[in-house]
PDB file of N, H, CA, C and O in Angstrom:
ATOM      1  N   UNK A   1       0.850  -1.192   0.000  1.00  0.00           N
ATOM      2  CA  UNK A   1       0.000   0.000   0.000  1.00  0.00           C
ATOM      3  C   UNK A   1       0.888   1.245   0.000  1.00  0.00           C
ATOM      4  O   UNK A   1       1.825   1.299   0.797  1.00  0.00           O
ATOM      5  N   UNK A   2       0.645   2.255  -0.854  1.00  0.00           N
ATOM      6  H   UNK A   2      -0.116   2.211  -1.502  1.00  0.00           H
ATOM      7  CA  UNK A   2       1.564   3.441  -1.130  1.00  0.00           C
ATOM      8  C   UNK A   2       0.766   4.231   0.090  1.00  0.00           C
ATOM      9  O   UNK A   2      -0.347   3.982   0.553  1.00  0.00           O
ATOM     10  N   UNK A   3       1.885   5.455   0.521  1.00  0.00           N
ATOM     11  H   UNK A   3       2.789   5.657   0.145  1.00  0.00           H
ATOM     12  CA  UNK A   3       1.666   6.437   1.310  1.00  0.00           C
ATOM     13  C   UNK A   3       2.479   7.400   1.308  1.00  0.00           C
ATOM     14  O   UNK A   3       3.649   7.221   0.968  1.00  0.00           O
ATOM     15  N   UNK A   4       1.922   8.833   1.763  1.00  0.00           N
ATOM     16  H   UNK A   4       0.972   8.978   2.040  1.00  0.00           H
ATOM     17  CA  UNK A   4       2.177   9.763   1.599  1.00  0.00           C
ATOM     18  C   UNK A   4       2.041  10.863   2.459  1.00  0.00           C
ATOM     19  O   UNK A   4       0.918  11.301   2.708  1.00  0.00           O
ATOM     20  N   UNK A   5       3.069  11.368   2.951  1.00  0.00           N
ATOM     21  H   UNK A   5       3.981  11.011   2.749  1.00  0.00           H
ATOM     22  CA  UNK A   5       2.668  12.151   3.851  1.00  0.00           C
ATOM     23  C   UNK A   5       2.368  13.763   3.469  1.00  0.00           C
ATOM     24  O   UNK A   5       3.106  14.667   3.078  1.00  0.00           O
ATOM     25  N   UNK A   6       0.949  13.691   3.767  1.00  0.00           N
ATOM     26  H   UNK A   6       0.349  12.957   4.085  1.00  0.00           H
ATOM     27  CA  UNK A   6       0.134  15.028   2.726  1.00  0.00           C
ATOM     28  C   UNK A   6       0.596  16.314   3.445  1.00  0.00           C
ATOM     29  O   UNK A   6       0.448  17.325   2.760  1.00  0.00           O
ATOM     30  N   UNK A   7       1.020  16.464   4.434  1.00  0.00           N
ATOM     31  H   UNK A   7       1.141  15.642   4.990  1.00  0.00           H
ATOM     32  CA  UNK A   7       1.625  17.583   5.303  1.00  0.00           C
ATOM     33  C   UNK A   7       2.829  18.233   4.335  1.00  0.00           C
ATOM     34  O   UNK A   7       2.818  19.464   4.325  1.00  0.00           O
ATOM     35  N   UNK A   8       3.594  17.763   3.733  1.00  0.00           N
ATOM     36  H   UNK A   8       3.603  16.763   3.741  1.00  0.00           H
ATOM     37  CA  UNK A   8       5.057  18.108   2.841  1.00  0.00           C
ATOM     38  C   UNK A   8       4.711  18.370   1.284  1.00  0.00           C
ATOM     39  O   UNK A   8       5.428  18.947   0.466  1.00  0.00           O
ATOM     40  N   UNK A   9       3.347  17.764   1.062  1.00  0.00           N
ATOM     41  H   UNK A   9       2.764  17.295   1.726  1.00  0.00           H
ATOM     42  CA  UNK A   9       3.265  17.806  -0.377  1.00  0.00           C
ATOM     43  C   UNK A   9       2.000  18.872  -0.627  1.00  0.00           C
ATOM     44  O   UNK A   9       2.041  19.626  -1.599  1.00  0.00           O
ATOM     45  N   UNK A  10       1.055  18.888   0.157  1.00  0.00           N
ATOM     46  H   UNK A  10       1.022  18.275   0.947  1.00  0.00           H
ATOM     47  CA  UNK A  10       0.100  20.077  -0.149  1.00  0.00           C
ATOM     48  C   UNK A  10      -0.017  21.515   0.785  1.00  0.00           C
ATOM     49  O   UNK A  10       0.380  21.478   1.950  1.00  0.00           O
ATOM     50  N   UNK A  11      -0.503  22.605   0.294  1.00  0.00           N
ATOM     51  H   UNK A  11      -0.826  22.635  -0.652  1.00  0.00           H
ATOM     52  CA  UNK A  11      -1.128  23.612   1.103  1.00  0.00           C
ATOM     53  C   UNK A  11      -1.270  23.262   2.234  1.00  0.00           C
ATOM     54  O   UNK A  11      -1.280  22.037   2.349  1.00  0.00           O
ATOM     55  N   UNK A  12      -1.415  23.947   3.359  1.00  0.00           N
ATOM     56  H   UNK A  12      -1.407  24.943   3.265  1.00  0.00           H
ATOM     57  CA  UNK A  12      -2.017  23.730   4.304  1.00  0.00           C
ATOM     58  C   UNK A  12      -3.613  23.556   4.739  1.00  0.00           C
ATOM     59  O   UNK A  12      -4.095  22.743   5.528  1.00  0.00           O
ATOM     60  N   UNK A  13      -4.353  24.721   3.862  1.00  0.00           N
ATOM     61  H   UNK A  13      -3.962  25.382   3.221  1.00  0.00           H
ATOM     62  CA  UNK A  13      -5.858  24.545   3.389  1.00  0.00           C
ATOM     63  C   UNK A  13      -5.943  23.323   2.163  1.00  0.00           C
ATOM     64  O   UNK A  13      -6.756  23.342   1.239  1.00  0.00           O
ATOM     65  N   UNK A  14      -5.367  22.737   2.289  1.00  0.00           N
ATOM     66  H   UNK A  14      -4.706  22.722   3.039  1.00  0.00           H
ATOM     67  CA  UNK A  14      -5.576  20.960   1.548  1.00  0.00           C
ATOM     68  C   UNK A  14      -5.567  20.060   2.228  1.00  0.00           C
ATOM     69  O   UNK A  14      -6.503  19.271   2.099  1.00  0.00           O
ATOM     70  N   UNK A  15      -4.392  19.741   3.370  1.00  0.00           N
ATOM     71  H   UNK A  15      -3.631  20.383   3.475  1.00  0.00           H
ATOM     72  CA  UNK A  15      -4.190  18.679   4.088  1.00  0.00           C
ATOM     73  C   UNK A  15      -5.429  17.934   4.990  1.00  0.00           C
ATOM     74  O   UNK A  15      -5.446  16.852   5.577  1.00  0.00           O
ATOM     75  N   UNK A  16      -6.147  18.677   4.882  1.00  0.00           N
ATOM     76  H   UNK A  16      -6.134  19.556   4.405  1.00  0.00           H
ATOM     77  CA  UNK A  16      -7.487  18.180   5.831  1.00  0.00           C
ATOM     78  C   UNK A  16      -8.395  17.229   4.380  1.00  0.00           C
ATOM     79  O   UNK A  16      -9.254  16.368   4.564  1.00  0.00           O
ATOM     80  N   UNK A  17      -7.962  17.636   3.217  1.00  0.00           N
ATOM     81  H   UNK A  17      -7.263  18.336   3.067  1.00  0.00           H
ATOM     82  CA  UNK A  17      -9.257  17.336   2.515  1.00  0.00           C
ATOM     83  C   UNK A  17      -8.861  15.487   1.726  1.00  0.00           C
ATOM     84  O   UNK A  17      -7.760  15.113   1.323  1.00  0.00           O
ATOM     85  N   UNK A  18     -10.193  14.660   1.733  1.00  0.00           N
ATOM     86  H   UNK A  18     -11.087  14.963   2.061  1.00  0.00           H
ATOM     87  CA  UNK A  18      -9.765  13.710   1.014  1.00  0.00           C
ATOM     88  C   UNK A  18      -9.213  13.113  -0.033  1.00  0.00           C
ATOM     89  O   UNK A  18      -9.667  13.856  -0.902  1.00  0.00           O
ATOM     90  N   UNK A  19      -8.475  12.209  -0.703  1.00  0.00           N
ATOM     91  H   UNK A  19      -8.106  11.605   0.003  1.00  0.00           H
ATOM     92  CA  UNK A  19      -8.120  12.018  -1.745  1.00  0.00           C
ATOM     93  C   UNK A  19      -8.327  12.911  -3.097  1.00  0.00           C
ATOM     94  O   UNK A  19      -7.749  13.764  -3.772  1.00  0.00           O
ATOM     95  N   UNK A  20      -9.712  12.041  -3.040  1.00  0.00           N
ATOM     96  H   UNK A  20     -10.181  11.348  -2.492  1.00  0.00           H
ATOM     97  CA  UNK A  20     -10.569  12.566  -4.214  1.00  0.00           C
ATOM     98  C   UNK A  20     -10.906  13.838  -4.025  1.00  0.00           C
ATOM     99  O   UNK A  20     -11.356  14.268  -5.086  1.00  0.00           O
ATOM    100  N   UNK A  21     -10.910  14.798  -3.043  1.00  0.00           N
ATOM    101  H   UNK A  21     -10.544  14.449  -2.180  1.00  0.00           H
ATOM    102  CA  UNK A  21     -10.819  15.980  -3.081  1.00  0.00           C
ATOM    103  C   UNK A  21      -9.838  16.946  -3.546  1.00  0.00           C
ATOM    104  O   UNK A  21     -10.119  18.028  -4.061  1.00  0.00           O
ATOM    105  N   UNK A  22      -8.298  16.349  -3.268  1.00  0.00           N
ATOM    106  H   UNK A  22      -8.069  15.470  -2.849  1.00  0.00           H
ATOM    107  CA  UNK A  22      -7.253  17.249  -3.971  1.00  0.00           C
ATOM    108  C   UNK A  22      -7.311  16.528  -5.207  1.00  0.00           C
ATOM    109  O   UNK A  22      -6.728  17.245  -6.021  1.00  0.00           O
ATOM    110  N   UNK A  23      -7.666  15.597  -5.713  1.00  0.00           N
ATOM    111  H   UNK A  23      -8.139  15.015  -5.051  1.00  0.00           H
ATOM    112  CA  UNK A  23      -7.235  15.053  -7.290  1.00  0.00           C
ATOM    113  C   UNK A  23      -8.269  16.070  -8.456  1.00  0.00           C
ATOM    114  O   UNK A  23      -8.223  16.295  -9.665  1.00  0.00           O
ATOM    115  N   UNK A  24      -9.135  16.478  -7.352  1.00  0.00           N
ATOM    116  H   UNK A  24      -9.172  16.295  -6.370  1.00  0.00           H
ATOM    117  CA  UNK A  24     -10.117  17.079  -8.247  1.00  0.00           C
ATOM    118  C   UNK A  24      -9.429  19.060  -7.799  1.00  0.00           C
ATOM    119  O   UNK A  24     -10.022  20.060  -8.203  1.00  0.00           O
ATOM    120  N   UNK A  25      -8.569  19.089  -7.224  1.00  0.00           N
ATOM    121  H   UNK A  25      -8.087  18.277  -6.895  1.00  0.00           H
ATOM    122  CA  UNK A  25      -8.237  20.512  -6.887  1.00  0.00           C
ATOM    123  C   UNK A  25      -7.148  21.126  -8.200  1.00  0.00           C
ATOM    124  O   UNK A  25      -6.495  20.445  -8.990  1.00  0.00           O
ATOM    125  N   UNK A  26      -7.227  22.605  -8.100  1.00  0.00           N
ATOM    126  H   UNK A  26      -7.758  23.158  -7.459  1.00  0.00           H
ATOM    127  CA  UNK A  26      -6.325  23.077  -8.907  1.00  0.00           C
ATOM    128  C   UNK A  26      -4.905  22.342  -8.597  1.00  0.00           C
ATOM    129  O   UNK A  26      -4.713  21.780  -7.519  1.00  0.00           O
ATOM    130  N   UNK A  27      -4.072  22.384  -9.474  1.00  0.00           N
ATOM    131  H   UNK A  27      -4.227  22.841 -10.350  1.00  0.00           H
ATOM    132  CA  UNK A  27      -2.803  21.981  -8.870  1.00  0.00           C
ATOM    133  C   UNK A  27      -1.650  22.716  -7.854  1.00  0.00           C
ATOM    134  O   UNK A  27      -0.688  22.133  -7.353  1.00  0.00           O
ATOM    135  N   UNK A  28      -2.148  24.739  -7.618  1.00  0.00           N
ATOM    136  H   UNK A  28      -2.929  25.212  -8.025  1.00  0.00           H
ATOM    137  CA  UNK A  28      -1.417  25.193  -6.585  1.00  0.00           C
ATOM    138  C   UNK A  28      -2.241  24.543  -5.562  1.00  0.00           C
ATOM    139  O   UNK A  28      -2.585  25.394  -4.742  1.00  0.00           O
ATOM    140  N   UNK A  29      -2.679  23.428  -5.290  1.00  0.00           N
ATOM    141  H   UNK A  29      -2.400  22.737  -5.956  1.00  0.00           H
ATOM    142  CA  UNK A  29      -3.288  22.870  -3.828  1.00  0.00           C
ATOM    143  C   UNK A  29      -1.948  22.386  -3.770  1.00  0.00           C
ATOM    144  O   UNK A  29      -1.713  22.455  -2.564  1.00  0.00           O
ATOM    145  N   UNK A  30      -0.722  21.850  -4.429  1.00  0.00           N
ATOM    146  H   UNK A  30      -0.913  21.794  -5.409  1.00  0.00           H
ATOM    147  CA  UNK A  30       0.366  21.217  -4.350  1.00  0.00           C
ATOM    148  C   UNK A  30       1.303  22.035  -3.416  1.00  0.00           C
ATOM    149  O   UNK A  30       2.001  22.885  -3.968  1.00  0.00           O
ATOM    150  N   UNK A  31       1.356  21.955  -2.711  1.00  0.00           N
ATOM    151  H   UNK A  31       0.788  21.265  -2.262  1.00  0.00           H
ATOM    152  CA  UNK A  31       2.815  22.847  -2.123  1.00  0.00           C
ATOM    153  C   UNK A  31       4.147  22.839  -2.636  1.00  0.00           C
ATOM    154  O   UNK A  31       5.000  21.953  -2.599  1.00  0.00           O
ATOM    155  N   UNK A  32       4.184  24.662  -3.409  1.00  0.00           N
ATOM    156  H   UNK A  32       3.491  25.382  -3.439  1.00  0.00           H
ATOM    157  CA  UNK A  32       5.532  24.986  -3.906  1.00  0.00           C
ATOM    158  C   UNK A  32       5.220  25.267  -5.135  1.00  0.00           C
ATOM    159  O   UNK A  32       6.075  25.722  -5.895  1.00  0.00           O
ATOM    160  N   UNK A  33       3.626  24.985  -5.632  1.00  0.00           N
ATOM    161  H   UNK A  33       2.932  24.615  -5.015  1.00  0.00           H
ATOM    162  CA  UNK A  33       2.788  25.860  -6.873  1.00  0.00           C
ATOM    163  C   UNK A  33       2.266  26.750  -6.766  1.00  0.00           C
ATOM    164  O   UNK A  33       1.147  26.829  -6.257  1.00  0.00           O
ATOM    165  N   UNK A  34       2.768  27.471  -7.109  1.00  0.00           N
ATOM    166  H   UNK A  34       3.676  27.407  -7.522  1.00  0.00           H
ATOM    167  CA  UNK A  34       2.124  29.134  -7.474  1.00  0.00           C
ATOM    168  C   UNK A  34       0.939  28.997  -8.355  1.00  0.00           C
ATOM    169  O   UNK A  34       1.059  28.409  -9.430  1.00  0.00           O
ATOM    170  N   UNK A  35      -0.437  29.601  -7.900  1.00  0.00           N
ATOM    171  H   UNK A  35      -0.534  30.078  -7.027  1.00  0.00           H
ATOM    172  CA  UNK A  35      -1.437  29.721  -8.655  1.00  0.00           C
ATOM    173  C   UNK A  35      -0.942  30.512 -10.214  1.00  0.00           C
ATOM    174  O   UNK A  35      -1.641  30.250 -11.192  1.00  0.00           O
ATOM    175  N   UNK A  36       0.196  31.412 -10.390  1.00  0.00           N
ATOM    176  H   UNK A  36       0.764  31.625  -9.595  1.00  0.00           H
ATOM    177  CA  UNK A  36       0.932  31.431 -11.808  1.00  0.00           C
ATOM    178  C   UNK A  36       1.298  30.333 -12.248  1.00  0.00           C
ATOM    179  O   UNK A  36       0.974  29.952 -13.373  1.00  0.00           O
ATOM    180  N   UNK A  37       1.922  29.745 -11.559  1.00  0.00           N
ATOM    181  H   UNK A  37       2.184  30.055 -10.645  1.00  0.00           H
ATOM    182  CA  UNK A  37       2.324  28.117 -12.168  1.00  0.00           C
ATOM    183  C   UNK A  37       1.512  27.320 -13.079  1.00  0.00           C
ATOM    184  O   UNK A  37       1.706  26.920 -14.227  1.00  0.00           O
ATOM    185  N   UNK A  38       0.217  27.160 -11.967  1.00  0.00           N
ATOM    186  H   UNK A  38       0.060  27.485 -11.035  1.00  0.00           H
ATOM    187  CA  UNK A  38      -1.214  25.951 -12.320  1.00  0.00           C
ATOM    188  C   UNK A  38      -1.182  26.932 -13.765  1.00  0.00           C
ATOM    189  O   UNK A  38      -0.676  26.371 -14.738  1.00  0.00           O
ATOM    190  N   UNK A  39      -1.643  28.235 -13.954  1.00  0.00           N
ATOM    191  H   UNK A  39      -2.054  28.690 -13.164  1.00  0.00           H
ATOM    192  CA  UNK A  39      -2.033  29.120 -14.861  1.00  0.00           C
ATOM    193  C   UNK A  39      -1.190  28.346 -16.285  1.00  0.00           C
ATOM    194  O   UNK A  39      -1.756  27.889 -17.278  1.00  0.00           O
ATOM    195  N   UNK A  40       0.678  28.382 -15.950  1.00  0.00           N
ATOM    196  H   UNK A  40       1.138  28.754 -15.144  1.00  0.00           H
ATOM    197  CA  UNK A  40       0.942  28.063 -16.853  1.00  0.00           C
ATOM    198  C   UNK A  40       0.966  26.597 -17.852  1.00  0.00           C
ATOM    199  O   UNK A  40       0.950  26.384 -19.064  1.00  0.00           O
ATOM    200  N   UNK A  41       1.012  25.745 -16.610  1.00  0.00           N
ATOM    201  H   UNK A  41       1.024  25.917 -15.625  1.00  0.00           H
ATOM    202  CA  UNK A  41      -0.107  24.546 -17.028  1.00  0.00           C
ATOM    203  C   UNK A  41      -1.044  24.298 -18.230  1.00  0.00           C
ATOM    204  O   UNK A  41      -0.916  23.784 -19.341  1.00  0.00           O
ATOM    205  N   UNK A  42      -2.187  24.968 -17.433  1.00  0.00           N
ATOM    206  H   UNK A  42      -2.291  25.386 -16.530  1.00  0.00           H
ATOM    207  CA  UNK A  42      -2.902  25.344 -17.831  1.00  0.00           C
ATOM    208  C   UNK A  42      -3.120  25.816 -19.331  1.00  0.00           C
ATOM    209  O   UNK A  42      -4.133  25.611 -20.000  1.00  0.00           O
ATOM    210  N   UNK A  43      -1.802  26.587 -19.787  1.00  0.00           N
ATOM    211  H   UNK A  43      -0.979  26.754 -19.243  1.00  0.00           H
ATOM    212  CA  UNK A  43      -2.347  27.020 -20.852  1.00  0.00           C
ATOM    213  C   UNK A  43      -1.421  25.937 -21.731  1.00  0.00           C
ATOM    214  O   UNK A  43      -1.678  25.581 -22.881  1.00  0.00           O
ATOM    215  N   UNK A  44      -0.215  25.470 -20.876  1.00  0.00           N
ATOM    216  H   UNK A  44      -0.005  25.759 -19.942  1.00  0.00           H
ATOM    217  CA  UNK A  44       0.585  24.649 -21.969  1.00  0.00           C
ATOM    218  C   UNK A  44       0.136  23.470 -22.208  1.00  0.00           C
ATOM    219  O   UNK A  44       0.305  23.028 -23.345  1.00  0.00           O
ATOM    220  N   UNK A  45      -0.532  22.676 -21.236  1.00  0.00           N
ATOM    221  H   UNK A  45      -0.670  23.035 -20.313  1.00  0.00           H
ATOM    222  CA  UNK A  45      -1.086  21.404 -21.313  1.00  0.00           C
ATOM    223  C   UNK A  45      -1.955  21.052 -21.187  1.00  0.00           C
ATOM    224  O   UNK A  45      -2.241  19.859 -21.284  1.00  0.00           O
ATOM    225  N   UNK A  46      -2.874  22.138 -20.865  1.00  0.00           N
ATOM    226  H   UNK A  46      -2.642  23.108 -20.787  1.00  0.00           H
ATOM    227  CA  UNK A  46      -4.253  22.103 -21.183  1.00  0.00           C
ATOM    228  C   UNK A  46      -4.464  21.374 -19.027  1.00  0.00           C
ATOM    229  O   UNK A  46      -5.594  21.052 -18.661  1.00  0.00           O
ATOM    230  N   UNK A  47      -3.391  21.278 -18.120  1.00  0.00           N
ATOM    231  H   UNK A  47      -2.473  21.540 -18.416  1.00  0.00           H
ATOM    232  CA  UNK A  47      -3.679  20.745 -16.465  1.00  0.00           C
ATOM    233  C   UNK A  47      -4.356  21.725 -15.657  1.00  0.00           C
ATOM    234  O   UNK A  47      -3.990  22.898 -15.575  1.00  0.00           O
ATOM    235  N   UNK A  48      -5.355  21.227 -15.058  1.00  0.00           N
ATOM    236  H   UNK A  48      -5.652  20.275 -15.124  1.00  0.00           H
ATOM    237  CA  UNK A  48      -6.786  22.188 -14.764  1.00  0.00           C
ATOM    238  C   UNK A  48      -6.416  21.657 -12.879  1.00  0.00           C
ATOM    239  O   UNK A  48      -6.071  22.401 -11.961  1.00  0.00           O
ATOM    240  N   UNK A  49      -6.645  20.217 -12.845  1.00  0.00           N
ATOM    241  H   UNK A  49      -6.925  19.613 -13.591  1.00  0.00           H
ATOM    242  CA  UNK A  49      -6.231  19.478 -11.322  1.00  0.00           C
ATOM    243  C   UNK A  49      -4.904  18.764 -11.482  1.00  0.00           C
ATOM    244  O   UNK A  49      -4.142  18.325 -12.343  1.00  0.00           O
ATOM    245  N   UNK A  50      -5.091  18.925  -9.855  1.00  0.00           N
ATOM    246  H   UNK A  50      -5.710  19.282  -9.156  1.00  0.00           H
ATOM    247  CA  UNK A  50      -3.838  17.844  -9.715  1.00  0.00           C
ATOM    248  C   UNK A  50      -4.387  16.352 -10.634  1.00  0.00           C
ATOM    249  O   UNK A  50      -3.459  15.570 -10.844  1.00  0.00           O
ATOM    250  N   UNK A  51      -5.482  16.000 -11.066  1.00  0.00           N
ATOM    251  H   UNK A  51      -6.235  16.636 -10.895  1.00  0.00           H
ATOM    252  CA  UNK A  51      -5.484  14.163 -11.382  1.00  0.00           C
ATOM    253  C   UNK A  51      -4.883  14.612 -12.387  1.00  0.00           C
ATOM    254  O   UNK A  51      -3.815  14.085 -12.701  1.00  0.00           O
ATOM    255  N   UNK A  52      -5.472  15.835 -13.251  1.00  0.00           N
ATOM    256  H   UNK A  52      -6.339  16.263 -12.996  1.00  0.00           H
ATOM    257  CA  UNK A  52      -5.175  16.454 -14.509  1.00  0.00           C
ATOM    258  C   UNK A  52      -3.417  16.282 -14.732  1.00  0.00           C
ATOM    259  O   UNK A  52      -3.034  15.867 -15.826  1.00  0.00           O
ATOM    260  N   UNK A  53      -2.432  16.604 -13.697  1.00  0.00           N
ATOM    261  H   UNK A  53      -2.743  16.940 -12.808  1.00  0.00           H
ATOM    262  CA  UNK A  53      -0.765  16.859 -14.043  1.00  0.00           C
ATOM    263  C   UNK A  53      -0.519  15.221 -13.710  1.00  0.00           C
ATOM    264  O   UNK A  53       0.353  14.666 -14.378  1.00  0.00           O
ATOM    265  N   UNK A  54      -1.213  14.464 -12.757  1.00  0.00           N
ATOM    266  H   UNK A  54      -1.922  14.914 -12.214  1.00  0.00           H
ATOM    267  CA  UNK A  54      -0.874  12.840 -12.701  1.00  0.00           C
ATOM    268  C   UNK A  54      -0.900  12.396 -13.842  1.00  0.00           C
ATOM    269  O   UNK A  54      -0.014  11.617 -14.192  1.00  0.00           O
ATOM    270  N   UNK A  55      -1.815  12.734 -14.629  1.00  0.00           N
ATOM    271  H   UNK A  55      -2.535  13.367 -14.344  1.00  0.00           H
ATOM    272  CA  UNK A  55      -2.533  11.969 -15.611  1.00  0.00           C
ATOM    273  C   UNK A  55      -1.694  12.614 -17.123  1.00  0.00           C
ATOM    274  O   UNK A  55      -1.921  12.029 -18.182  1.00  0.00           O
ATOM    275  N   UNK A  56      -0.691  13.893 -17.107  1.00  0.00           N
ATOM    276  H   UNK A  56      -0.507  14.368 -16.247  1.00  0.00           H
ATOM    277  CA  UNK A  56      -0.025  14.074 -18.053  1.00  0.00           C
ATOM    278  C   UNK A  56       1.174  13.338 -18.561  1.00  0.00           C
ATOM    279  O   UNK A  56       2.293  13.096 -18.110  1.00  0.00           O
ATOM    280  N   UNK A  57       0.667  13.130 -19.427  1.00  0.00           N
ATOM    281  H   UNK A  57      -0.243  13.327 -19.793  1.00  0.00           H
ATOM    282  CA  UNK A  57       1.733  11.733 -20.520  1.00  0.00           C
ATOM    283  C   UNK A  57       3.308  12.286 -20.128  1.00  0.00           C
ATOM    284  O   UNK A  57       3.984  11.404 -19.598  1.00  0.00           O
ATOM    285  N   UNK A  58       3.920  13.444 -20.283  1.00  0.00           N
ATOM    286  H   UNK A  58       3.371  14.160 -20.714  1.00  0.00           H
ATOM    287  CA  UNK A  58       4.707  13.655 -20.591  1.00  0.00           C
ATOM    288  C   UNK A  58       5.791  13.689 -19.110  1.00  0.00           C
ATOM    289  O   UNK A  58       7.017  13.687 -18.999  1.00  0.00           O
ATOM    290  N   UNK A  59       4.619  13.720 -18.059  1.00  0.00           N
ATOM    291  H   UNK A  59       3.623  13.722 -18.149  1.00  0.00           H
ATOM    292  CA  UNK A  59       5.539  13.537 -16.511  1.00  0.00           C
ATOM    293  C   UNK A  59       5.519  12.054 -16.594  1.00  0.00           C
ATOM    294  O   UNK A  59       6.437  11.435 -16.057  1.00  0.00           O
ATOM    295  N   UNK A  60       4.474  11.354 -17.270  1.00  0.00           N
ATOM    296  H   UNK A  60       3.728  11.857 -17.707  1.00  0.00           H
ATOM    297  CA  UNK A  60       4.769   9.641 -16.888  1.00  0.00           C
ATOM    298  C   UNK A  60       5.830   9.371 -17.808  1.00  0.00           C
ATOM    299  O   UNK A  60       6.583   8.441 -17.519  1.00  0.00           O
ATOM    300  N   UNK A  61       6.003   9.925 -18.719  1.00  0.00           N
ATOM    301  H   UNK A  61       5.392  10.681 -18.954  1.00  0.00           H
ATOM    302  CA  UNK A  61       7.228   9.463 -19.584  1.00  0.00           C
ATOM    303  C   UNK A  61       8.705  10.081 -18.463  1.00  0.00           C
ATOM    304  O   UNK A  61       9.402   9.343 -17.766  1.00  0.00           O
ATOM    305  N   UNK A  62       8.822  11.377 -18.576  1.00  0.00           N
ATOM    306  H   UNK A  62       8.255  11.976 -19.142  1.00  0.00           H
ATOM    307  CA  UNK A  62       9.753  11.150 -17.650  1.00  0.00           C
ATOM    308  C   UNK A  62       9.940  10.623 -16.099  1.00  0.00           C
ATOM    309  O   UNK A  62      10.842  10.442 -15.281  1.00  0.00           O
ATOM    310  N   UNK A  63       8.926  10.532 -16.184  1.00  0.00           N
ATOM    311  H   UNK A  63       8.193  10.679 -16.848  1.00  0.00           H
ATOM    312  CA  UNK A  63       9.091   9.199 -14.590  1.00  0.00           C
ATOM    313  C   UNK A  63       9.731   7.691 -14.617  1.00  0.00           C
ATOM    314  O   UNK A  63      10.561   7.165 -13.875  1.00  0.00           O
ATOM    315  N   UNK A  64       8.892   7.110 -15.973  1.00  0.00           N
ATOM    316  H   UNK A  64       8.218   7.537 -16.576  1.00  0.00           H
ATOM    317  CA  UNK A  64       9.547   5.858 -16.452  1.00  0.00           C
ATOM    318  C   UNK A  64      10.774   6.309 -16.358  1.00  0.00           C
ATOM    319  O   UNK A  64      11.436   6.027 -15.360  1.00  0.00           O
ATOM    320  N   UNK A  65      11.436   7.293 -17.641  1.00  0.00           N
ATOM    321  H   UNK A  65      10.898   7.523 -18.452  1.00  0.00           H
ATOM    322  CA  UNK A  65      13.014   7.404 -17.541  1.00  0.00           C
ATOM    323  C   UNK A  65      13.868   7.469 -16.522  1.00  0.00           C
ATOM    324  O   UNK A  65      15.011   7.012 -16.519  1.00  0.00           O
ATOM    325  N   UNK A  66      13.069   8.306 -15.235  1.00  0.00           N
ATOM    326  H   UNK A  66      12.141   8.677 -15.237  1.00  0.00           H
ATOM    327  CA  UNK A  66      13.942   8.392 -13.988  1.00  0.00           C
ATOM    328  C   UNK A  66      13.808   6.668 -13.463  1.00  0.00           C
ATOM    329  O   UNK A  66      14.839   6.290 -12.906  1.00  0.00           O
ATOM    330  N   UNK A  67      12.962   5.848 -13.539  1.00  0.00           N
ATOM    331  H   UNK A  67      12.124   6.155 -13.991  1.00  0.00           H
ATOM    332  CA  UNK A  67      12.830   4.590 -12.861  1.00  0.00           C
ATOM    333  C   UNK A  67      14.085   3.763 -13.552  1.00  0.00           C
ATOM    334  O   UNK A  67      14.924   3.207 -12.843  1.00  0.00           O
ATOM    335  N   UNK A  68      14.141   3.731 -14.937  1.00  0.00           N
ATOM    336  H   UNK A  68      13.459   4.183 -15.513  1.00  0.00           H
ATOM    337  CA  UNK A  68      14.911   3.261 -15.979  1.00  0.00           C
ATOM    338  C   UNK A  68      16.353   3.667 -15.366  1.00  0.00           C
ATOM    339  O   UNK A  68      17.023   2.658 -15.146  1.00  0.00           O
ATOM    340  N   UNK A  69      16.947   4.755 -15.063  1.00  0.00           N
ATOM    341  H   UNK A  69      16.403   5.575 -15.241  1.00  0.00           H
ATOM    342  CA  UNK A  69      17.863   5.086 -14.799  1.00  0.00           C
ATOM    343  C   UNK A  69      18.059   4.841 -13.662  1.00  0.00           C
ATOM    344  O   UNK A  69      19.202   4.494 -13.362  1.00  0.00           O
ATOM    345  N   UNK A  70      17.209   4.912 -12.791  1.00  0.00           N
ATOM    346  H   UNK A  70      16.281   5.194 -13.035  1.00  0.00           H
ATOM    347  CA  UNK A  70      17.740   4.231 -11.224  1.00  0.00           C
ATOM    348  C   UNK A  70      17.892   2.869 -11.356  1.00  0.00           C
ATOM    349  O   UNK A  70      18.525   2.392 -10.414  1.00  0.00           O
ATOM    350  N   UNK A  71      17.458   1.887 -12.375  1.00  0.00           N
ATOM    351  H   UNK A  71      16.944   2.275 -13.140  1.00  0.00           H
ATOM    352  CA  UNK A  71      17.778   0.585 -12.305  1.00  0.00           C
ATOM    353  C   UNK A  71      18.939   0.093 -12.725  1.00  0.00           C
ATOM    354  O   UNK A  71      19.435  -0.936 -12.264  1.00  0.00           O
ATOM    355  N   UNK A  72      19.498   0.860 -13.713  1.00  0.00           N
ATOM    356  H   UNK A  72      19.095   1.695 -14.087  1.00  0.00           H
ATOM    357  CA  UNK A  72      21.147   0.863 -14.058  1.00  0.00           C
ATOM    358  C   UNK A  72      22.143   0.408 -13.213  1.00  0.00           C
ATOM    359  O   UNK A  72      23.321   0.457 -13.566  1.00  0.00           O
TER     360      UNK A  72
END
């Protein structure tokens, strides 16, 4: 079972809320995103929520690569 400690990774007005509540939140619910940030997102990739930046092809591609490279 994965875990996460939501205290380091979101807002502080997030940490109370459920799963499915930040997946459905803008992505400055992330702590260390600037509501400019989400904005630029937004216009480059069309990422509205956080499920929205999980769910972008182009972080799972470089995620594989970082996994790929730690297995080396």
């Amino acid at each position: 079972m994965a875990s996460i400690d939501l205290d380091k990774v979101l807002d502080k007005a997030w940490a109370d809320k459920s799963v499915a509540e930040v997946l459905a939140a803008p992505v400055d619910a992330l702590k260390g995103v600037s509501e400019r940030q989400g904005e630029l997102l937004k216009e480059a990739f069309g990422v509205k929520t956080v499920a929205d930046l999980a769910d972008l092809k182009f972080a799972r591609w470089a995620q594989a690569l970082a996994v790929l490279d730690a297995a080396k």
